[in-house]
FIKEZA-223134 format. One record per residue: residue number from 1; residue in three letters; x, y, z negated of N, C-alpha, C in turn. Coordinates in steps of 0.001 Angstrom, whole numbers, plus 500000, padded with zeros to 6 digits. Each point is the difference from the previous one (the first is absolute). Layout:
BEGIN
 zaba timi    n.X    n.Y    n.Z   ca.X   ca.Y   ca.Z    c.X    c.Y    c.Z
  NUM  ala      X      Y      Z      X      Y      Z      X      Y      Z
...
//
This chain:
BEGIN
 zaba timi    n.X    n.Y    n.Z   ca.X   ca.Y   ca.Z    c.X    c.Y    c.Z
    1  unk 524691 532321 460880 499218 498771 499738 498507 500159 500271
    2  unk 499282 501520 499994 498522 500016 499960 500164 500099 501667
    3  unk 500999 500101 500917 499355 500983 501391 499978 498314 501006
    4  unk 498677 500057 500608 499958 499229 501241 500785 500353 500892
    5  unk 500373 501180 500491 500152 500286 501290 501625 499183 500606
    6  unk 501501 499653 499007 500838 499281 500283 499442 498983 500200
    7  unk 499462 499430 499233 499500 498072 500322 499507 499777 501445
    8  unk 498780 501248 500195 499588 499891 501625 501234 500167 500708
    9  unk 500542 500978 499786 500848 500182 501452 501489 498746 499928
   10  unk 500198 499370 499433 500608 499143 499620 499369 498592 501073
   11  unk 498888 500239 499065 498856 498540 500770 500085 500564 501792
   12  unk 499992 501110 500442 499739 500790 501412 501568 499135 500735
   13  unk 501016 500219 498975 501348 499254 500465 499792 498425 500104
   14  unk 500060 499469 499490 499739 498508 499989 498812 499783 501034
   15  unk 498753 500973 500006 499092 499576 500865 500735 499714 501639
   16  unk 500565 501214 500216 500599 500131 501377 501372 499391 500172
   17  unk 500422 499656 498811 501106 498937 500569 499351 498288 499956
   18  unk 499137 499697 499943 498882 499088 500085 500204 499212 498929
   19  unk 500480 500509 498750 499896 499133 498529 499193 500248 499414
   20  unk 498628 499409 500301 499053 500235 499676 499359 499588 498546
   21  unk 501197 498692 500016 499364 499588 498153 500847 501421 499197
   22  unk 501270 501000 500142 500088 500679 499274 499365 500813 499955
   23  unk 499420 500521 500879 499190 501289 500863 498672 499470 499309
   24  unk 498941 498834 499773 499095 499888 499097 500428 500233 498594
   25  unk 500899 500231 499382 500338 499464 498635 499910 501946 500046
   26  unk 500907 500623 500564 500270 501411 500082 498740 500702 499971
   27  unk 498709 499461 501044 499137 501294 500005 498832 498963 498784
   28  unk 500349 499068 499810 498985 499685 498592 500142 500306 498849
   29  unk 502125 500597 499822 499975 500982 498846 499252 501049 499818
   30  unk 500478 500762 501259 499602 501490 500168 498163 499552 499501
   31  unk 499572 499439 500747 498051 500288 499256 500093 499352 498823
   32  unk 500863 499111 499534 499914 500055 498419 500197 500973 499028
   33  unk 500819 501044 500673 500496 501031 499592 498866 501792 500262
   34  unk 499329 499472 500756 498641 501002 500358 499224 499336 500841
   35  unk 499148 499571 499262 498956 499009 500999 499259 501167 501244
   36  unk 500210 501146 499844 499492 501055 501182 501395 500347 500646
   37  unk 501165 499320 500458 500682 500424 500675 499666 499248 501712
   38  unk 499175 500975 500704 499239 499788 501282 501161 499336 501078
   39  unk 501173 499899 500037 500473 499452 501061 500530 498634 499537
   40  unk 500070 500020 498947 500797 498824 499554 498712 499280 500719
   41  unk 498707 499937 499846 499205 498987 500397 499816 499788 501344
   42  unk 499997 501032 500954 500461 500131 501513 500612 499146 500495
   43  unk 501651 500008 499504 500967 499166 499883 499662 498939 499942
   44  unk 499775 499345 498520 499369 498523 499406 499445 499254 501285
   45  unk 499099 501064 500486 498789 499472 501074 500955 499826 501649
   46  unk 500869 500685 500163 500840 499474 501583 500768 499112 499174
   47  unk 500161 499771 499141 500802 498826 499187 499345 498753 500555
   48  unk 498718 500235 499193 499337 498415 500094 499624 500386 501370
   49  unk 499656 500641 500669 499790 499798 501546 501493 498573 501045
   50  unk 501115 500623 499301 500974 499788 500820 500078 498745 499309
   51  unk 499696 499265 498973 499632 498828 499467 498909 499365 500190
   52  unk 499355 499998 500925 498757 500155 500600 499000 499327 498692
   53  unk 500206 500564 498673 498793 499686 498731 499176 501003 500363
   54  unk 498888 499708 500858 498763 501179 500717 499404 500288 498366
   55  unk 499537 499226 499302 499374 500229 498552 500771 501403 499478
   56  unk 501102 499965 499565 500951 500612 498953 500262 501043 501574
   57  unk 500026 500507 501022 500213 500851 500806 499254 501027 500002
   58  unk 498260 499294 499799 498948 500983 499780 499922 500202 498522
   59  unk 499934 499521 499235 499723 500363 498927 500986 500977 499149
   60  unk 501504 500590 501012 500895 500660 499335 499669 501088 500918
   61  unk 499557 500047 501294 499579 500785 501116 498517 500944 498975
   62  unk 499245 498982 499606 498892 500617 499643 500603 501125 498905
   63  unk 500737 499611 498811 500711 500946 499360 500340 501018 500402
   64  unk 500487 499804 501290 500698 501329 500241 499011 500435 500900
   65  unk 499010 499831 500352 498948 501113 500828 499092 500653 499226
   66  unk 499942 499267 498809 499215 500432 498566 500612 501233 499445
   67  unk 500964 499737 500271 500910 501292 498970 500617 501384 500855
   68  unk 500345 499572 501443 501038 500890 501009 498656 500958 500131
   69  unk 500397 501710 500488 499197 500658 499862 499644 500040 501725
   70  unk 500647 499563 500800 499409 499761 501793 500192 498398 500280
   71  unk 498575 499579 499006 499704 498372 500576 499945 499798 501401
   72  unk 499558 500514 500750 499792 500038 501906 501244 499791 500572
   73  unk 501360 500190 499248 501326 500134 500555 500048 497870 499843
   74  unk 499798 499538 499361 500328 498267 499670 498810 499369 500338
   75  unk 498766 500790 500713 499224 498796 500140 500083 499098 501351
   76  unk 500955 500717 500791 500601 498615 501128 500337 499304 499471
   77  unk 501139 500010 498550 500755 499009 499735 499081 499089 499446
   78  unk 499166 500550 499218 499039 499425 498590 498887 498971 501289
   79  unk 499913 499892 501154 499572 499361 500879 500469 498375 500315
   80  unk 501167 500815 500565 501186 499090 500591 500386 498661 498138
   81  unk 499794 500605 499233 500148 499400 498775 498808 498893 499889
   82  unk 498968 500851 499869 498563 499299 500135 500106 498509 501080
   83  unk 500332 500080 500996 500114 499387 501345 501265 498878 499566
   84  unk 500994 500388 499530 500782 498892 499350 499045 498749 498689
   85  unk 499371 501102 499609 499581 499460 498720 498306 498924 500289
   86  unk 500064 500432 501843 498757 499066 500167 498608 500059 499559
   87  unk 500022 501413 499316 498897 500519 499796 499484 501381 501248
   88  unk 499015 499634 501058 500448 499855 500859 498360 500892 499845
   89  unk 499104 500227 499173 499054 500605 499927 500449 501755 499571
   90  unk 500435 499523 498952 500741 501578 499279 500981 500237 501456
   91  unk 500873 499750 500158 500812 500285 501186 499094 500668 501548
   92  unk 499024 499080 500267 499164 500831 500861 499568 501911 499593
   93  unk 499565 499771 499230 499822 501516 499298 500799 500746 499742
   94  unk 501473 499533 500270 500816 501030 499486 500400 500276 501541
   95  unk 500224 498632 500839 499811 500421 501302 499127 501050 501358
   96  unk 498801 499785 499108 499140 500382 500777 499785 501478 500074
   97  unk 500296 500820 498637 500516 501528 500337 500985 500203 501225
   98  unk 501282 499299 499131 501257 500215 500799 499884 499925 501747
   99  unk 499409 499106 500703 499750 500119 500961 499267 501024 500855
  100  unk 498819 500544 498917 499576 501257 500864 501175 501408 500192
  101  unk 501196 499627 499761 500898 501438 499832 500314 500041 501397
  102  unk 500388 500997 500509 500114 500104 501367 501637 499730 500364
  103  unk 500989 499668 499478 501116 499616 499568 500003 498778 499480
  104  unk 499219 498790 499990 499899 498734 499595 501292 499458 501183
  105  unk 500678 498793 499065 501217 499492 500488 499377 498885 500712
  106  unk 500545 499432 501129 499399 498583 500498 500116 499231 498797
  107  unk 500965 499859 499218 500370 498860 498646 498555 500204 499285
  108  unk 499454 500973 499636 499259 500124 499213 498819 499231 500690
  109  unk 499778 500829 501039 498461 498465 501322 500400 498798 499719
  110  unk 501247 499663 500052 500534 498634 499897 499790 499362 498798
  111  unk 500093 500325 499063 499523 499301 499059 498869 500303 499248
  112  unk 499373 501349 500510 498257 499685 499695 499236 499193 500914
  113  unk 500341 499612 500717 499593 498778 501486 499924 498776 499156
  114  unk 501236 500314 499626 500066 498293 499375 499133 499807 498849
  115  unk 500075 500935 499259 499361 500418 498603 498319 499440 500439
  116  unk 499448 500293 500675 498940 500272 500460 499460 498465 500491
  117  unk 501101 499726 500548 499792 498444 500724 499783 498807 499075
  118  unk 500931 500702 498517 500293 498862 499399 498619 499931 498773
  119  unk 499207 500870 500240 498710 500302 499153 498726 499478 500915
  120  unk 500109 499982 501036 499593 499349 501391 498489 501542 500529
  121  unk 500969 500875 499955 499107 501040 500610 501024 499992 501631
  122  unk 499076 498966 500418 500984 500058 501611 499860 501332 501065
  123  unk 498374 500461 500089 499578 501034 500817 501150 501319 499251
  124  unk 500005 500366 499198 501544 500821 499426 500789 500313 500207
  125  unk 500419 498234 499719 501221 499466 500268 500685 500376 501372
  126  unk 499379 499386 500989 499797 500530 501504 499838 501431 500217
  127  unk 499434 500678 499350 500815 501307 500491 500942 500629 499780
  128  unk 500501 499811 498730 501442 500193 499269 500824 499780 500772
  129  unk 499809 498127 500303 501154 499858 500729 500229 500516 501603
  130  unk 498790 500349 500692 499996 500608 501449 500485 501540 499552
  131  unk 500247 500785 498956 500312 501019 500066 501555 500085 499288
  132  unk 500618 498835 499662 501096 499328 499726 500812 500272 501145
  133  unk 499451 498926 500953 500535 499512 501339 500361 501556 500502
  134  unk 498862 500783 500317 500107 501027 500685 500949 500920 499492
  135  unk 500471 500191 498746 501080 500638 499456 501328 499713 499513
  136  unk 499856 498217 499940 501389 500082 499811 500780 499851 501140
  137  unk 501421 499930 500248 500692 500047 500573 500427 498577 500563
  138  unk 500313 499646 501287 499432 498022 500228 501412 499497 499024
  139  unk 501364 500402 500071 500554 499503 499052 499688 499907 498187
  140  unk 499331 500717 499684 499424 499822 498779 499317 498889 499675
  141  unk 499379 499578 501114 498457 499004 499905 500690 498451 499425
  142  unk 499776 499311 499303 500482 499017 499311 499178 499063 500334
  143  unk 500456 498462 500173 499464 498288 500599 498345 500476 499436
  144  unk 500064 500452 498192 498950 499412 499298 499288 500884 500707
  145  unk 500258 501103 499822 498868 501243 500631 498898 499165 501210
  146  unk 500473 499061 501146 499401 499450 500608 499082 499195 499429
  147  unk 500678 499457 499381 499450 498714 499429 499311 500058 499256
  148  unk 499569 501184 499232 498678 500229 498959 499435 500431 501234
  149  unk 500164 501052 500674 499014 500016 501219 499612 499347 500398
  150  unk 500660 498738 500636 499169 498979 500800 499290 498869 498715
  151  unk 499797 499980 498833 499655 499101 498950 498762 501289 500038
  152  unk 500108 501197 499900 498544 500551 500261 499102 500059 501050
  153  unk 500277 500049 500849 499686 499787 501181 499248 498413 500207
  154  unk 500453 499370 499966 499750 498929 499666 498306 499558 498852
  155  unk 500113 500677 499012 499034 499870 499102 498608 501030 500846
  156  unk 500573 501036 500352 499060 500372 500923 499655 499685 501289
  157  unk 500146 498707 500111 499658 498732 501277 500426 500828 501548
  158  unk 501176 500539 499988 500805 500750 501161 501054 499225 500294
  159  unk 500090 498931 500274 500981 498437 500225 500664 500716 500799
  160  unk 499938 500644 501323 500923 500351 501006 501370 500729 500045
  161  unk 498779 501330 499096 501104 501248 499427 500570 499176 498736
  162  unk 499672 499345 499129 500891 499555 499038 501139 498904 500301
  163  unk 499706 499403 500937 501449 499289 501057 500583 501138 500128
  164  unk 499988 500798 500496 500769 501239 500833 500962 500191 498977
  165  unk 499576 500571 498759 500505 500388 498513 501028 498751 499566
  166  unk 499638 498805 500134 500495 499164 498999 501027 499630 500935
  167  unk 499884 499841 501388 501366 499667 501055 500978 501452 499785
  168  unk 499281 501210 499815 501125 500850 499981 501165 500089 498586
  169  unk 499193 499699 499091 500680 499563 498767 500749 498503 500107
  170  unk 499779 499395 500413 500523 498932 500086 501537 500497 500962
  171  unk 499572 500548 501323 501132 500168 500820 501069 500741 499212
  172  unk 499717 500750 498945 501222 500703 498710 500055 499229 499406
  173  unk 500028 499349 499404 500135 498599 499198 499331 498900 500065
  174  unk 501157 499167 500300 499645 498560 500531 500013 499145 499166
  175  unk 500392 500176 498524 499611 498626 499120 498994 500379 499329
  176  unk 498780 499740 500806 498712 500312 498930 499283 499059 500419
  177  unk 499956 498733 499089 499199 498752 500116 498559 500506 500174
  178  unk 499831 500288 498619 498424 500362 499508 499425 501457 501213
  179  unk 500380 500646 500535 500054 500711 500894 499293 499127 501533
  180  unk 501420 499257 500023 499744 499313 501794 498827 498722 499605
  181  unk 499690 499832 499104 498992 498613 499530 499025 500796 500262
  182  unk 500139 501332 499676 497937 500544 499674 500194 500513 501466
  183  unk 501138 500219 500873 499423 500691 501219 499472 498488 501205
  184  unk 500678 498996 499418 499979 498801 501039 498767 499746 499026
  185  unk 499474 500136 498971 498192 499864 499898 499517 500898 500828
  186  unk 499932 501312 499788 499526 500541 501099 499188 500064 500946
  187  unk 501478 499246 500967 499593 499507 500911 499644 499098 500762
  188  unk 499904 498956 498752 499148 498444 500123 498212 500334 500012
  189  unk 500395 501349 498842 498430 500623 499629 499045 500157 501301
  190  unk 500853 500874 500935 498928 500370 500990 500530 499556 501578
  191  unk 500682 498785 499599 499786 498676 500868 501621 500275 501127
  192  unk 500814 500723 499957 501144 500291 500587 500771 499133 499259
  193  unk 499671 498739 500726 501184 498872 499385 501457 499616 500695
  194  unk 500405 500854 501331 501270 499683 500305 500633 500922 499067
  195  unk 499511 501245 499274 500638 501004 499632 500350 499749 498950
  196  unk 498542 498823 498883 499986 499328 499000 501474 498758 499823
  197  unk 500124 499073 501333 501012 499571 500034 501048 500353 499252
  198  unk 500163 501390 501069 501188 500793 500061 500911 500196 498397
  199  unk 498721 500825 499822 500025 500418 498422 500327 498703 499193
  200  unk 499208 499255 499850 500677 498287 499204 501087 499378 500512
  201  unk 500811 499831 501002 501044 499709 500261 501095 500904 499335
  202  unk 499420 500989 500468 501029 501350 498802 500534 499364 498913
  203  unk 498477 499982 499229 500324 500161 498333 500339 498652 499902
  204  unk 499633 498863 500482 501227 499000 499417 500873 499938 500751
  205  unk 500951 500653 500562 501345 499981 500392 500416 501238 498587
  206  unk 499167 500513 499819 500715 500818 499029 500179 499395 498626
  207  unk 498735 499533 499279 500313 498927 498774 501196 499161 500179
  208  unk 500586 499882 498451 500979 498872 500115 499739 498711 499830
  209  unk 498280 499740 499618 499339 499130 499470 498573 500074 500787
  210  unk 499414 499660 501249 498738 500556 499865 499166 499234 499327
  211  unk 498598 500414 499829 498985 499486 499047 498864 499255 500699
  212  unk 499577 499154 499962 498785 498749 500183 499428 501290 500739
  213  unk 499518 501198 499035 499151 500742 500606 500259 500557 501516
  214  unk 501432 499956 500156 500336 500896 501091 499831 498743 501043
  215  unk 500672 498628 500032 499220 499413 500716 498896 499671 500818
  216  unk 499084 500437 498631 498377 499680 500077 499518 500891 501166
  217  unk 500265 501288 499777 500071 501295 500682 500016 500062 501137
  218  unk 501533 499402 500521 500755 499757 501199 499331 499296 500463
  219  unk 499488 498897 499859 499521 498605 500721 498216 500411 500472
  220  unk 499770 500575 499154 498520 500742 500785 499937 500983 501010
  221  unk 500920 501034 499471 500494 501036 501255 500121 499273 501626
  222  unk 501032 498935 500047 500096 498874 500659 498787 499252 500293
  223  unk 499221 499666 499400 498679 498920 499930 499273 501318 501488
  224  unk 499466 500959 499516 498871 500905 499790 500688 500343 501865
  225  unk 501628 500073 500255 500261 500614 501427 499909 498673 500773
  226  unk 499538 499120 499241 499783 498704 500893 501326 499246 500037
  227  unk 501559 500115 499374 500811 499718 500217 500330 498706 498777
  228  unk 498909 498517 500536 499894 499456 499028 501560 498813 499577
  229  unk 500471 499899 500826 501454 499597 499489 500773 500718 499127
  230  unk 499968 501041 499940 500635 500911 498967 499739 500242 498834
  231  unk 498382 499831 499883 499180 500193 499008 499880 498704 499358
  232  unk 500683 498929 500627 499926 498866 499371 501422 499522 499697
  233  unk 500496 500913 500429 501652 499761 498801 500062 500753 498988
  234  unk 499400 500948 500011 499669 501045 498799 499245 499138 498633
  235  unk 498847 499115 500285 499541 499639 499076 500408 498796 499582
  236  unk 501064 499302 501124 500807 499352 499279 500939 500312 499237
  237  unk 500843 501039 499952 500567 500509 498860 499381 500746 499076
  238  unk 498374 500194 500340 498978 500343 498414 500067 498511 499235
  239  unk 499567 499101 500643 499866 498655 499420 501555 499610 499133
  240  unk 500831 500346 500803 501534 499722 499443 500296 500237 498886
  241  unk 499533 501705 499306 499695 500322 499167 498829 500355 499288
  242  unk 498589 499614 500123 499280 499723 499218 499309 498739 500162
  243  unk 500576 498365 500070 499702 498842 500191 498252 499802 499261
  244  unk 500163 500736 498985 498399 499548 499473 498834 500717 499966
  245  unk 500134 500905 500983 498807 501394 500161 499847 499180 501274
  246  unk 498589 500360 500274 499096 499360 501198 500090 500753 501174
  247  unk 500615 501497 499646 499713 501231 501434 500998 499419 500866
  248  unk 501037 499607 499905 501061 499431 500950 499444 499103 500665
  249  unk 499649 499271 499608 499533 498400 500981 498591 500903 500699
  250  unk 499296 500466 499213 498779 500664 500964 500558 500597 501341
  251  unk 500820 501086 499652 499837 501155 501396 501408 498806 500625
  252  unk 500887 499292 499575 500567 498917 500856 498940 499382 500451
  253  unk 498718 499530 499823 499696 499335 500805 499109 500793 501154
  254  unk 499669 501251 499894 499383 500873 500659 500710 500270 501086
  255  unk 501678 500020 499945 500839 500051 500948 499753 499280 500753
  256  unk 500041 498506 499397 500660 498446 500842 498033 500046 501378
  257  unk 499063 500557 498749 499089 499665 501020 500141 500717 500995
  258  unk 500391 500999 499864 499937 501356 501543 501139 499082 500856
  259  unk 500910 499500 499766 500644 499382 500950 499754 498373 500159
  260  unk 498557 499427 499452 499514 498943 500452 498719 500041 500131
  261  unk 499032 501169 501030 498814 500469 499516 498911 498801 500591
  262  unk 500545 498611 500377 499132 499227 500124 500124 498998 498781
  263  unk 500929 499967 498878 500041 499490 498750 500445 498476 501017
  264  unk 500008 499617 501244 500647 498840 500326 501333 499402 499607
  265  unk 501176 500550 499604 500643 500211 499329 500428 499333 498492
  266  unk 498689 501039 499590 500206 500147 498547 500706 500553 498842
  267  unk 501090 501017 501081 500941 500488 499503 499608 500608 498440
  268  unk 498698 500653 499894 499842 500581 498842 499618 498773 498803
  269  unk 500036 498680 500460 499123 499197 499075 501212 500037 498413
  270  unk 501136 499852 500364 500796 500148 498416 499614 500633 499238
  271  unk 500320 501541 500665 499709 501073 498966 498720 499461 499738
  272  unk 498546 500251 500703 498989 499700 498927 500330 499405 498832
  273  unk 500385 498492 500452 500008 498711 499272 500601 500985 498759
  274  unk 501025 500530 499625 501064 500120 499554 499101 501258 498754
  275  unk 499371 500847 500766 498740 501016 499397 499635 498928 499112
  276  unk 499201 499367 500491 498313 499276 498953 501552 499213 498999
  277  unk 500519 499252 500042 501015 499718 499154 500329 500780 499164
  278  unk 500581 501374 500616 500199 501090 498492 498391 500409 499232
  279  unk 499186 500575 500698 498746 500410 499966 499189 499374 498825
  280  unk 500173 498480 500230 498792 498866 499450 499946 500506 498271
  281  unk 501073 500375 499538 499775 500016 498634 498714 501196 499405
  282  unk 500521 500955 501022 499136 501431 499971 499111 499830 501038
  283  unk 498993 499455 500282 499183 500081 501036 499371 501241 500471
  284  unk 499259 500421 498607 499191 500948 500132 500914 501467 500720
  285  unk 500934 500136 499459 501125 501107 500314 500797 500296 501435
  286  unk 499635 498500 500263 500474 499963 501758 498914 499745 500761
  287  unk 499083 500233 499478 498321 499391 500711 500121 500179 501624
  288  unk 499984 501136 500490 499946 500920 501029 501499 498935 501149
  289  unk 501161 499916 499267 500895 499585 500664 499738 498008 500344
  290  unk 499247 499812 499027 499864 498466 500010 498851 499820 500903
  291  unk 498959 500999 500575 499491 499623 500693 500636 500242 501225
  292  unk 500386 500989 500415 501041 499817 500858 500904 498765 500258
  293  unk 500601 499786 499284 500765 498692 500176 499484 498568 500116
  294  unk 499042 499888 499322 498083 498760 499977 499913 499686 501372
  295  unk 499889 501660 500527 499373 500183 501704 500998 499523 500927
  296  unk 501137 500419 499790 500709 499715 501100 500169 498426 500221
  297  unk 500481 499918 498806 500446 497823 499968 498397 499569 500613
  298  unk 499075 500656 499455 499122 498841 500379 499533 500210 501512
  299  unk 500437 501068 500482 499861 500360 501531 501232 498776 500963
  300  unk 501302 500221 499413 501171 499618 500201 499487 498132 500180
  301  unk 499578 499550 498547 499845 498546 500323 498864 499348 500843
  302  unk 498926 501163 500378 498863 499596 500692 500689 499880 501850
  303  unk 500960 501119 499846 500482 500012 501363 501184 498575 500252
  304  unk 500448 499801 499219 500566 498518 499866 499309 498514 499407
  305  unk 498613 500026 500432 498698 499260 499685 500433 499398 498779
  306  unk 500445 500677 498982 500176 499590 498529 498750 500220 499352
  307  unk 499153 499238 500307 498835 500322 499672 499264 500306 498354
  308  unk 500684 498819 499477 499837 499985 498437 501086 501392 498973
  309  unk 500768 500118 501075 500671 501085 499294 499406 501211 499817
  310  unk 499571 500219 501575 499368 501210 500290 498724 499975 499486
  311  unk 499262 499129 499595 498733 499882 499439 500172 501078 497792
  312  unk 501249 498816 499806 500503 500448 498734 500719 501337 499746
  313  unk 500228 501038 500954 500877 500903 500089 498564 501133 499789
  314  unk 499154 499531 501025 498720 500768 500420 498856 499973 498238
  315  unk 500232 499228 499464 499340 499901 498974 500520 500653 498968
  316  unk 501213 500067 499899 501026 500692 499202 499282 501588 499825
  317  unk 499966 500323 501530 499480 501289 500628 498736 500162 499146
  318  unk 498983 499332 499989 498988 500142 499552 499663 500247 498099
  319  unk 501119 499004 499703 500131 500234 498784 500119 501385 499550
  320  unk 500833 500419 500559 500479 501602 499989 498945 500897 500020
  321  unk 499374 500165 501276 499043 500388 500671 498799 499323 500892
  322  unk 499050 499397 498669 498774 499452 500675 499468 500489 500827
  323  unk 500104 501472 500905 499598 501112 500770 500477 499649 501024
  324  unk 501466 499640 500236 500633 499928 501269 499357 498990 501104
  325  unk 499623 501101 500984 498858 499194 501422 501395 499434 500772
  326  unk 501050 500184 499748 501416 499312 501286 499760 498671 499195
  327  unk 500029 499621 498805 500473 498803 499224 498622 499367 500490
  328  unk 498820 500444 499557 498976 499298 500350 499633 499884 501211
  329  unk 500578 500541 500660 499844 499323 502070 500772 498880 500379
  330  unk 501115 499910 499307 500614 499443 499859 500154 498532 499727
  331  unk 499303 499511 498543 499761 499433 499583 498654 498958 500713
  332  unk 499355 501095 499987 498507 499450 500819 500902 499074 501541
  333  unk 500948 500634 500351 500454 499422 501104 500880 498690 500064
  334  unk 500391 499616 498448 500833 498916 499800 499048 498965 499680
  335  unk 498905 500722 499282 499217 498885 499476 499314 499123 501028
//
């Protein structure tokens, strides 16, 4: 009844046949039974590891590095624990020995990379992971491994090489929304918009639902390669689904003008109309877009000698912006 040592090895059975609620109950006798019995807490700690409770992993880990007489033998694990547990500062430090050993595992770069990334020491980070790359083996290398690479890369304004990273992760796994969204930003970022396309056609063929946003996205990518029919079915299905936000009817009408750039037409005059309609309640909030839309109608009705319209459209303008020299040339010219 006084000896720990059955209860542990009991709990050691249940641990490895993966009954883990008996296997907790077993090695929480045994330290009830000698609160210094050093493995029972070892145990405890790949317990809650394999339960991924990072809290209760380290804090049974810490026990047992406190007490075992070769702490240096668990401080990989007491890492890898740390790193579950998202404490990601302590984990650096336990990392940061371990790595100078000349026998360091790629696993171990691998998740002081990340460790490192996720504290946002990127210059580090980046070398960890270039001395990662260089040692592990290419089947080892995992989607994410890229993909924190190219999300660092990235923060360190290296757009090119962080495409490189995020397409190679992507090409190992292909359902990564949040993945193909930040690489098709990217490359909207530094103006490679067929590639931008590319990338947004992706990710909503991949959603089962796409989002206003991905629209929004798509239809500029489109706008920006000049491909304004496309970009103007896009923001008709932004409008489809967000009927009372003003950005739809705007960059719709930004479309309709590129494909009526003498406004003879008028193709863009709805959407405006359709803007200052949602807009009017919030003026101040769409300021910027209502003069835009002010300008065009009153350009639009001057070119269809609507004179009183275009007079009233142009004043609108002014209201907005007593500054604006287009409204007041304008005006001077109706009067």
């Amino acid at each position: 009844p006084k000896s720990a040592e059955p209860h542990y090895k009991t709990g050691l059975v249940y641990l490895r046949s993966r009954n883990l609620t008996a296997a907790q109950e077993a090695l929480t006798k045994a330290i009830e039974i000698d609160p210094g019995y050093t493995l029972a807490y070892k145990e405890l700690g790949e317990l809650f590891y394999q339960l991924k409770q990072g809290d209760k992993a380290v804090s049974n880990y810490e026990k047992y590095l406190a007490l075992t007489g070769k702490p240096a033998i668990g401080t990989l694990r007491y890492a890898f624990f740390l790193f579950m547990a998202k404490d990601f500062v302590r984990a650096n430090e336990a990392f940061s020995g371990l790595v100078k050993k000349d026998d360091v595992s790629p696993l171990t770069l691998r998740f002081y990379a990340i460790s490192l990334f996720e504290v946002g020491d990127y210059q580090q980070s980046r070398s960890m992971f270039e001395r990662y790359f260089a040692n592990a083996q290419r089947d080892e290398i995992e989607a994410s491994d890229y993909a924190y690479f190219g999300k660092l890369l990235i923060r360190q304004n290296e757009d090119s090489l962080a495409i490189e990273n995020l397409r190679r992760s992507i090409s190992l796994e292909k359902r990564q929304p949040d993945l193909l969204q930040l690489l098709a930003e990217t490359y909207f970022k530094i103006k490679k918009y067929p590639e931008a396309i590319s990338a947004y056609e992706n990710l909503i063929e991949l959603r089962s639902k796409p989002s206003s946003q991905d629209y929004y996205s798509l239809g500029r990518a489109y706008y920006f390669n000049k491909q304004f029919e496309k970009a103007d079915t896009m923001f008709i299905k932004l409008i489809e689904l967000q009927p009372n936000m003003t950005v739809g009817y705007l960059w719709g009408a930004r479309a309709k003008s590129n494909l009526d750039p003498e406004s003879e037409q008028g193709l863009a005059r709805p959407y405006y109309e359709k803007l200052i309609e949602k807009a009017s309640a919030t003026p101040e909030k769409s300021r910027n877009d209502l003069l835009e839309a002010y300008s065009y109608l009153g350009y639009y009705h001057f070119l269809k000698q609507e004179n009183q319209l275009s007079k009233s459209d142009w004043q609108k303008v002014i209201t907005l912006n007593p500054e604006d020299a287009k409204a007041r040339e304008a005006l001077k010219a109706l009067n």
